[in-house]
N, C-alpha and C positions, 0 to 999 in steps of 0.2 A: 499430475505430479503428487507422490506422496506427502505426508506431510513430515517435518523434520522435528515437530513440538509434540511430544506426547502429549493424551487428551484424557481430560474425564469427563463423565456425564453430567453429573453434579456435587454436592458438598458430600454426601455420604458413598459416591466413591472414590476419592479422592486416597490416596497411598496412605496406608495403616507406619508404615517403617519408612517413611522416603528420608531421601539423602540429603546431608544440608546443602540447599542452593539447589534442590529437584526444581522445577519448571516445566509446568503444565499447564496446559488452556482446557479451562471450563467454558463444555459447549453451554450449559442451560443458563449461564449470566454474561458470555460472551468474555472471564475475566480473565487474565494471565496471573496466575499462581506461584509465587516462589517460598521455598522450604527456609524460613529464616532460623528454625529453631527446632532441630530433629526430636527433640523430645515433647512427647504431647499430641501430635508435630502441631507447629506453630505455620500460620502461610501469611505470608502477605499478597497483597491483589492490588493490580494495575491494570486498569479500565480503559479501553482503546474507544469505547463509544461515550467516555465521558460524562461517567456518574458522579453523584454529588461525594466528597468525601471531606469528614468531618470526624473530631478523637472520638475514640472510642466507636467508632460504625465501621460498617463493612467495609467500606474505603474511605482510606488513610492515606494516601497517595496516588502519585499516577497517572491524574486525569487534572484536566485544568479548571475543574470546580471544587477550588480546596476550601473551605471557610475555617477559619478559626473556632467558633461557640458550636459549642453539639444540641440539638433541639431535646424537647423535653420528651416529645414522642414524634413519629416520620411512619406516616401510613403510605405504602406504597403497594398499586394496586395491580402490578408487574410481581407482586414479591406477598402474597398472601397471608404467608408465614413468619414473614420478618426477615427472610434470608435469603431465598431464591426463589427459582418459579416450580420446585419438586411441589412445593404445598396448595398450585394454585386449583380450584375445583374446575368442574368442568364447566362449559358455557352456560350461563344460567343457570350456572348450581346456584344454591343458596349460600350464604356467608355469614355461618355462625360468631366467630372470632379472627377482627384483624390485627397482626401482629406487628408490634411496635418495631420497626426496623433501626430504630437509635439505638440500640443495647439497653434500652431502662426499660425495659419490658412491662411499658403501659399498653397493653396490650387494648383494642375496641370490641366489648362482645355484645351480643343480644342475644338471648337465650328463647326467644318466643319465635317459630318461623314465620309468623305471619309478618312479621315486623323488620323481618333480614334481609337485607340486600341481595340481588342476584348481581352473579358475575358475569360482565361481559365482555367485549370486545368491539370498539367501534372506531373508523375508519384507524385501524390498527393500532390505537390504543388499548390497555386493560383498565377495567374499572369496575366500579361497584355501583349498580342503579337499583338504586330507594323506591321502594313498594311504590304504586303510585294511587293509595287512599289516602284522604285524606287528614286520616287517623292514626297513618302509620309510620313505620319506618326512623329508627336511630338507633345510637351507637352508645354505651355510654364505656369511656377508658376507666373509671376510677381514679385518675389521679388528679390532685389537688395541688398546685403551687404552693410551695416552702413558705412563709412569712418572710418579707423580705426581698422579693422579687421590685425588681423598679418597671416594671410593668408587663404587656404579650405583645408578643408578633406572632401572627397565623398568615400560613402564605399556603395556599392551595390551585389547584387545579380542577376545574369545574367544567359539565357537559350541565346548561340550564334550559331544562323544558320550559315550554306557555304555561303560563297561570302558574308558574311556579313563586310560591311566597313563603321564606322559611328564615331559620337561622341554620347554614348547614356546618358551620363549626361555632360552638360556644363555651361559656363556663357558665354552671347553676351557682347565683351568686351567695354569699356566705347565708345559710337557713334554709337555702329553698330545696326540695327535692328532685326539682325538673328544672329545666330554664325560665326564665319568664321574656316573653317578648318585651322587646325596650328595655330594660333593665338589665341584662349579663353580658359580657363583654365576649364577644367574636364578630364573627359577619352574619350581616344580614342580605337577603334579597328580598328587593321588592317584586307583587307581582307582576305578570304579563310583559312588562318591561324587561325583565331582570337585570334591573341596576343593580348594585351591590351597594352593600354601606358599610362603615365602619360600627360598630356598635358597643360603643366604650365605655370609659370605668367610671362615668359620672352617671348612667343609668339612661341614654336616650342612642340616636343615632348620629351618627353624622351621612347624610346619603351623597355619593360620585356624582358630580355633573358628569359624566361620562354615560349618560341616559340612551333609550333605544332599544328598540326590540332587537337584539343579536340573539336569544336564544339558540339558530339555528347555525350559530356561524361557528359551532366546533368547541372544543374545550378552550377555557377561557384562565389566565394564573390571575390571582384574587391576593394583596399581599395588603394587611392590617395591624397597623400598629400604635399604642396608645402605654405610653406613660409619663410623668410629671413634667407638665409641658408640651409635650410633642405627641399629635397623632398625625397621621397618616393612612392614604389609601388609595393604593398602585392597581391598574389594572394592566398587566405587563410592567410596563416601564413609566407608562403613561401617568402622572397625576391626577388623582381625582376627587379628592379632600386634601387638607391641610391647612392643620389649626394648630394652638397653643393652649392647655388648660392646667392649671395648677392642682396638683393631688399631692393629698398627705399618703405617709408610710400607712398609715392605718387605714386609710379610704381603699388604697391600692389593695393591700391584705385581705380587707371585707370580702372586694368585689372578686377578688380571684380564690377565696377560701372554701370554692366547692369542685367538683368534678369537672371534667373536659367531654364534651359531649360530641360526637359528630351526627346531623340532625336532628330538628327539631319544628313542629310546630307545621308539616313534616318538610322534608327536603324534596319537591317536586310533588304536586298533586294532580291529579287525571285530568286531563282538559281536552279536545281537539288538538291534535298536529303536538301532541305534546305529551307529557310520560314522567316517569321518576325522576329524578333529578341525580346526577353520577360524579361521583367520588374518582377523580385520575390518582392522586398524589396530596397530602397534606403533611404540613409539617406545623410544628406549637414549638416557640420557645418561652420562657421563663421571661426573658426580659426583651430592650427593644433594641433589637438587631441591629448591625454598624449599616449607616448610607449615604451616598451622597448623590447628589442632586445636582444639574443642569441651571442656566439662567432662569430656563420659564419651570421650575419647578419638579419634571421628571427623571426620573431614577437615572441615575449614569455609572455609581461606585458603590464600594463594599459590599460589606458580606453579604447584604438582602441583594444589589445586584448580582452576585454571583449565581447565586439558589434562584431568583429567576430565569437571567441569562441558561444555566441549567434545565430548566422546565422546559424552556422555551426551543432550545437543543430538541431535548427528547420527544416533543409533544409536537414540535412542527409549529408554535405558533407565533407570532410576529412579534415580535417586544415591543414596538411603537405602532401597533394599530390603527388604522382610520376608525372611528367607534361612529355609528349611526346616531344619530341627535335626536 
C-alpha cells in the first residue's frame, strides 16, 4: 500500500516553500512534521516513538515525555549533531564534537584523537565508548552554571565495563582546571563493582547501596541530585542514596563555578571481559529537577520521573530492577 503522508529524508530535505499545515514524516527521526509558519518555514514535530520534549528542544509536544525545565545541555548518542542522525559517523568512527541537543549549544568536544570516543552501536543502542587507557578519554562542554543555580541534576544512561573507576559526568570545581576525584560534584563509579555515587557539592561522595557486579547487564539510567538540603541517587527508579545537607548560595556557586565535563579520571579503563566505558544519553540541568517518591523511597513522579520513564522506553531497561547485592 502506498503511503498517503509525504516523506523526507532528513532536516535538510525537508520543503524550502511548503504550505502552512504541510505534513510530512521524517524517515531519519521517525518524527511527524507540521508547517506551523510558511515563512522561514517554521515545523513543528510530533514523536510517535516518544521522545523527551522540553521548551526550546526539538520536541515540544506530541509524545507523552513532556517536562516543564529545559536542561542545560542533552547529549544524545542517536543524534551526534544535536538534531538528528544526518551527522552520526560511521561505526567506530571517532568523535570529535558532541552536540548539545537543548538548543544552548554546549556543545562536548576533545580535539586530541587519542582521547575521543568511538561510535558505536550495541544491542541496538548508539553510543559513544571511552578510549579504554587509562590515561585517556573525556569530554570537556565549556560551560559553567550561572551564579545562582540551587543546585545539579545529571541523569544519564550508561554501558559500565570491569574495572571501570571514574567520574563519567562532572563539574571542575571553582580554580581547578580538571576535576578532582571526591571533590566536584557529578557521578562517580566505583571500580569492578560499578556502583555509582553521587558526588556532591560538599566535596566527598555519597555511594548507592545498590552494589554488585552488573557491569554486564546492559546500559544502566544513573539520575543525581544535590542541592540545599536534598540529594539523591536513582538507579532507574530505584533509591539508592538519600540524605539532607545544608548549603549556602555561595558554597553552591564555588562548587558549580567551573566547566561540565563528560569523563574523567578515565571513564572505563582496559581490564579482562571489560573495555571503555559508553556514553547512551546524558542530560545536566542547572537546578534539582521536580520528584516524587513512593513509601519506601523510589522515584514514582515529576519531571525527573518523566526523563527516566523516557530512557527507560527508549533504552529497553526496567525502571525498577532486581540490582545484584
Amino acid at each position: 500500500m502506498a503511503s498517503t503522508l509525504e516523506t523526507c529524508a532528513n532536516t535538510a530535505a525537508r520543503p524550502a516553500t511548503p504550505a502552512l499545515g504541510a505534513t510530512l514524516y521524517q524517515e531519519d527521526t521517525n518524527q511527524i512534521i507540521v508547517c506551523s509558519n510558511a515563512t522561514g518555514p517554521v515545523w513543528k514535530t510530533y514523536e510517535a516513538n516518544g521522545e523527551l520534549a522540553y521548551p526550546s528542544g526539538i520536541y515540544t509536544e506530541g509524545t507523552p515525555y513532556v517536562i516543564s525545565v529545559q536542561p542545560a545541555m542533552h547529549f544524545d548518542a542517536s543524534r551526534i549533531n544535536g538534531a538528528d542522525a544526518s551527522g552520526n559517523p560511521a561505526i567506530n568512527g571517532k568523535v570529535a564534537t558532541w552536540e548539545d541537543r537543548s538548543g544552548n549549544s554546549n556543545d562536548a568536544t576533545q580535539g586530541t584523537a587519542a582521547d575521543q570516543g568511538a561510535f558505536v552501536k550495541m544491542g541496538g543502542h548508539f553510543g559513544i565508548k571511552m578510549p579504554t587507557s587509562t590515561t585517556l578519554g573525556m569530554y570537556e562542554t565549556g560551560h559553567t552554571f550561572a551564579s545562582g543555580s540551587d543546585g545539579f541534576t545529571v541523569v544519564g544512561v550508561f554501558g559500565c565495563p570491569n574495572a571501570c573507576t571514574s567520574k563519567p559526568v562532572n563539574c571542575a570545581r571553582s580554580g581547578a582546571t580538571v576535576p578532582v576525584n571526591f571533590q566536584d560534584p557529578g557521578i562517580k563509579v566505583a571500580a569492578v563493582s560499578c556502583t555509582f555515587s553521587l558526588s556532591h557539592l560538599g566535596g566527598n561522595y555519597y555511594t548507592s547501596t545498590l552494589g554488585g557486579d552488573v557491569s554486564s547487564a546492559g546500559p544502566r539510567i544513573v539520575s543525581v541530585l544535590d542541592g540545599d538540603g536534598d540529594q539523591k541517587l536513582f538507579e532507574a527508579q530505584q533509591v539508592g542514596y538519600t540524605g539532607t545537607a545544608a548549603r549556602t548560595q555561595a558554597a553552591i556557586d564555588d562548587r558549580l563555578g567551573g566547566p561540565w565535563w563528560l569523563g574523567w579520571d578515565p571513564f572505563g579503563a582496559a581490564a579482562s571481559g571489560g573495555g571503555g566505558g559508553i556514553y547512551n544519553e546524558i542530560l545536566i540541568f542547572r537546578n534539582t529537577v521536580g520528584y516524587t517518591v513512593d513509601g519506601s523511597g523510589n522515584l514514582n513522579g515529576g519531571d525527573l520521573n518523566t526523563i527516566v520513564s523516557y530512557l527507560a522506553n527508549k533504552y529497553g531497561v526496567e525502571t525498577n530492577p532486581v540490582m545484584l547485592r
